[in-house]
DRENPA-973544 format. One record per residue (C-alpha): residue number from 1; x, y, z; residue in one letter. Coordinates in Angstrom, 2 decimals. Layout:
BEGIN
   num        xx        yy        zz   residuo
   NUM         X         Y         Z         a
...
***
This chain:
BEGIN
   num        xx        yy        zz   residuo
     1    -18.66    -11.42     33.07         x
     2    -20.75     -8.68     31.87         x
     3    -18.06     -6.55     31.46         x
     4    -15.89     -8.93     29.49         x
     5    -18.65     -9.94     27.23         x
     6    -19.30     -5.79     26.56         x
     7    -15.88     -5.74     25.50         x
     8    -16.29     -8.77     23.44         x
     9    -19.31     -7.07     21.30         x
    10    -17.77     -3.82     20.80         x
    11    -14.53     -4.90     20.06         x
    12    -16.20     -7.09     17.14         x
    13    -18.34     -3.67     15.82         x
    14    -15.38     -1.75     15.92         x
    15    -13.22     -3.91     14.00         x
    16    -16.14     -4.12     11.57         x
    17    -16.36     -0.35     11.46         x
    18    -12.51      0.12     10.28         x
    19    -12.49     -2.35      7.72         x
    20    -10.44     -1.74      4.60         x
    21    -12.33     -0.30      1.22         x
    22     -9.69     -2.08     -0.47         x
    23     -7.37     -5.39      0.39         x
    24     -3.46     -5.73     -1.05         x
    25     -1.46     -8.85     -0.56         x
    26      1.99     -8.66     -0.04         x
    27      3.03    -11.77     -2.59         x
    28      6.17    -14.06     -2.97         x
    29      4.10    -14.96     -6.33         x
    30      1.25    -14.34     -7.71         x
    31     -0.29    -17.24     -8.52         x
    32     -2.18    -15.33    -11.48         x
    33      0.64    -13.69    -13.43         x
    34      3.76    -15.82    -11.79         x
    35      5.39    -12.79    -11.33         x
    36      7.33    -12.95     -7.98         x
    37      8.10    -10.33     -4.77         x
    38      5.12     -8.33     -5.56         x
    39      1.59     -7.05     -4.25         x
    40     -1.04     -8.23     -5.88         x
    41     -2.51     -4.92     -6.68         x
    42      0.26     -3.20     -8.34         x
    43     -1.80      0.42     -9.39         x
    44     -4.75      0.93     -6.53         x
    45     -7.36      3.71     -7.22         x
    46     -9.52      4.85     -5.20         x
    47    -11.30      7.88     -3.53         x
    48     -9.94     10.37     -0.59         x
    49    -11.06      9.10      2.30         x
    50    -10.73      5.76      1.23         x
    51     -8.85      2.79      3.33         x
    52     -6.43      0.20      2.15         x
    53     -5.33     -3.06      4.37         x
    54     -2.11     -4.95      2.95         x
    55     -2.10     -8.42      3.89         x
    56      1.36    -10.66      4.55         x
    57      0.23    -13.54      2.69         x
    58      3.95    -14.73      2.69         x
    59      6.66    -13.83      5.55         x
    60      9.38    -11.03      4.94         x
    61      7.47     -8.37      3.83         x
    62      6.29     -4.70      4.87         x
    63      4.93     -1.18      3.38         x
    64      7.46      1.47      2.79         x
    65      5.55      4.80      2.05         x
    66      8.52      6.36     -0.31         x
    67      6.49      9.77     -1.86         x
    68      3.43     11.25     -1.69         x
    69      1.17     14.33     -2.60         x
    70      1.91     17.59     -1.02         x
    71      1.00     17.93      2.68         x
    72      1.10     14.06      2.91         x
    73      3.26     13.58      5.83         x
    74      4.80     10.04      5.19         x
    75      4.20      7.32      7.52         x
    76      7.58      5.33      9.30         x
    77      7.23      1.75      7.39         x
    78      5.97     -0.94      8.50         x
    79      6.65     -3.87     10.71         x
    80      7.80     -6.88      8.77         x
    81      4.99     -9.62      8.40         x
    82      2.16     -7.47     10.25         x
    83     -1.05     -6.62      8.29         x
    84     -0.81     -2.59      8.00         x
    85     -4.24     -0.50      7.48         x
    86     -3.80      3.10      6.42         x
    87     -6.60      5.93      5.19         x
    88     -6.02      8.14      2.12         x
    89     -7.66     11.75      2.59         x
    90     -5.01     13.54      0.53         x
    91     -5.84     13.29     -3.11         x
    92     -2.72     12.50     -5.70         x
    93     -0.74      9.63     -6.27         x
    94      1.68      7.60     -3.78         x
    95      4.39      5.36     -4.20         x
    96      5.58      2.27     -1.63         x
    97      7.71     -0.71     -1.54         x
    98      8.79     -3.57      0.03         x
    99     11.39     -2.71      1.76         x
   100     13.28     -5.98      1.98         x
   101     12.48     -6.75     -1.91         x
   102     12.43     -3.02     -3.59         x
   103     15.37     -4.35     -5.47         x
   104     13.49     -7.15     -7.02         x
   105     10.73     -4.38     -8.39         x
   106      8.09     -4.87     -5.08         x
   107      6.69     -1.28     -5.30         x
   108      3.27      0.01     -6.04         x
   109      0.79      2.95     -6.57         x
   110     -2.02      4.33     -5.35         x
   111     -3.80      7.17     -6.88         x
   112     -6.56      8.74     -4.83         x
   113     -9.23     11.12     -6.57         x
   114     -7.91     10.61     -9.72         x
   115     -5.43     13.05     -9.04         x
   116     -2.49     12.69    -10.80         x
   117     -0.35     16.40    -10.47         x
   118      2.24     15.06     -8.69         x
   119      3.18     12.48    -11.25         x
   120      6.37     14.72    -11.38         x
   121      7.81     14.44     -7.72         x
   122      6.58     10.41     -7.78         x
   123      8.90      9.91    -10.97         x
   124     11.95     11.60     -9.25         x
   125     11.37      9.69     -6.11         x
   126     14.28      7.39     -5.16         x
   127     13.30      4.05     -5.63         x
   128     15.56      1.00     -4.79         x
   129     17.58     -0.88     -7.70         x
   130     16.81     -0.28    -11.57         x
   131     14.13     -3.12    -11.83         x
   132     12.15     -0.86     -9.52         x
   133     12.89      1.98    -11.32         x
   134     11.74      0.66    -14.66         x
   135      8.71     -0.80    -12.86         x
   136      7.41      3.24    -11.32         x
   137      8.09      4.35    -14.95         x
   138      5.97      1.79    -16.46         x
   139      3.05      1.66    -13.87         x
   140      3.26      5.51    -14.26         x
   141      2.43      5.46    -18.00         x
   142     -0.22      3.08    -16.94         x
   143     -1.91      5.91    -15.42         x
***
């Protein structure tokens, strides 16, 4: 009993320890702008180091990693409808998708440090159908 109930408490401090700097939903609509298939953080900044948790508010959804900074090495994607949490230590901006929606524009950014030289390689990244696309052009002259 002792034994199960140390695993209990650090099992709760652990948890604790890893939580996410930063929460995105993965959206059928967002009940704010009525826009559908997308996360509802669209451009994410924050600082190296930092950690970001998407949430599957709504089944059929995942994180597709699709380009990165330099010396990123680009995580497999994501299993559909699983809550994903992944730590950003390489300054410069990255771009994801849904995979099962990247047609219908579900794609995002993150831009850690500020760091924006690889704007470049995250505008010639192959994205998934022209809404998606127009959508990386536009968040990228959000930036």
């Amino acid at each position: 009993m002792k034994k199960l109930f140390l695993a209990f408490v650090f099992a709760v401090f652990s948890s604790s320890t890893f939580a996410a700097d930063l929460t995105i939903e993965m959206l059928n609509k967002n009940p704010e702008t009525k826009k559908r298939m997308v996360y509802s953080q669209e451009v994410a900044k924050i600082d190296a180091g930092q950690t970001i948790e998407w949430v599957p508010t709504d089944k059929g959804h995942n994180v597709e990693m699709l380009a990165g900074p330099s010396g990123y090495e680009l995580p497999k994607k994501t299993k559909m409808n699983k809550p994903v949490t992944m730590t950003f230590t390489v300054p410069g901006i990255y771009l994801y998708q849904c995979s099962p929606h990247a047609a219908m524009g579900m794609i995002g950014l993150i831009v850690v440090g500020g760091d924006t030289s690889n704007m470049d390689a995250i505008k010639s990244a192959k994205v998934s159908g022209g809404k998606s696309k127009k959508k990386r052009d536009k968040l990228l002259g959000s930036l």
